[in-house]
Each structure stands twice: as structure tokens, then as C-alpha cells.
C-alpha positions, 0 to 999 in steps of 0.5 A: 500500500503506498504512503499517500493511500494510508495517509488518505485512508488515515485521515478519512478515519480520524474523520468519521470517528470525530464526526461520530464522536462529536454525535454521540457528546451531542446526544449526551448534552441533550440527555443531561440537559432534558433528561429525556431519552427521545431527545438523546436518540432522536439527536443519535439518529439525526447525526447517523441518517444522514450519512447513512442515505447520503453516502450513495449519493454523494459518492456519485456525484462527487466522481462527477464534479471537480475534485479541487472545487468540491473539497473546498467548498465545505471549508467555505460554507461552515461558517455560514451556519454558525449564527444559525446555531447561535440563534437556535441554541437558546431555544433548544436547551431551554426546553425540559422534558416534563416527566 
């Protein structure tokens, strides 16, 4: 196996473990906060199912597009959603789940 492989295959590892990692603290957030075990599953399936359906998909369409284009791109787009996040926050730690 050649070098640039195992750095590529190494990295697209240490990605989709951080990328569920951060899905799973996501949920434990939701459950110390609500103490509501809907929400905590709810928010698992919400950072899982996506990938799930979307993989397909996206590996198609991105042996179609410029691959310089389509790695950048995401890079450019995170910060847009970030007041996005900030105006929902409150909103959703606010709520307490009546038991």
C-alpha cells in the first residue's frame, strides 16, 4: 500500500470517528440537559441518517464534479451556519422534558 493511500485512508478515519464522536457528546448534552431519552436518540439518529442515505449519493456525484472545487467548498460554507446555531441554541436547551 503506498504512503499517500494510508495517509488518505488515515485521515478519512480520524474523520468519521470525530464526526461520530462529536454525535454521540451531542446526544449526551441533550440527555443531561432534558433528561429525556427521545431527545438523546432522536439527536443519535439525526447525526447517523444522514450519512447513512447520503453516502450513495454523494459518492456519485462527487466522481462527477471537480475534485479541487468540491473539497473546498465545505471549508467555505461552515461558517455560514454558525449564527444559525447561535440563534437556535437558546431555544433548544431551554426546553425540559416534563416527566
Amino acid at each position: 500500500m503506498s504512503k499517500n493511500l494510508q495517509r488518505l485512508l488515515f485521515g478519512k478515519f480520524c474523520s468519521l470517528f470525530a464526526a461520530s464522536l462529536f454525535t454521540f457528546v451531542a446526544g449526551l448534552t441533550v440527555l443531561r440537559e432534558t433528561s429525556s431519552g427521545l431527545q438523546f436518540a432522536l439527536v443519535l439518529l439525526a447525526g447517523t441518517l444522514p450519512r447513512i442515505l447520503l453516502s450513495p449519493v454523494a459518492g456519485v456525484l462527487s466522481d462527477r464534479w471537480n475534485r479541487k472545487k468540491s473539497s473546498s467548498r465545505p471549508k467555505h460554507q461552515v461558517p455560514s451556519y454558525l449564527p444559525y446555531l447561535q440563534v437556535t441554541r437558546p431555544f433548544f436547551l431551554s426546553r425540559r422534558c416534563i416527566t
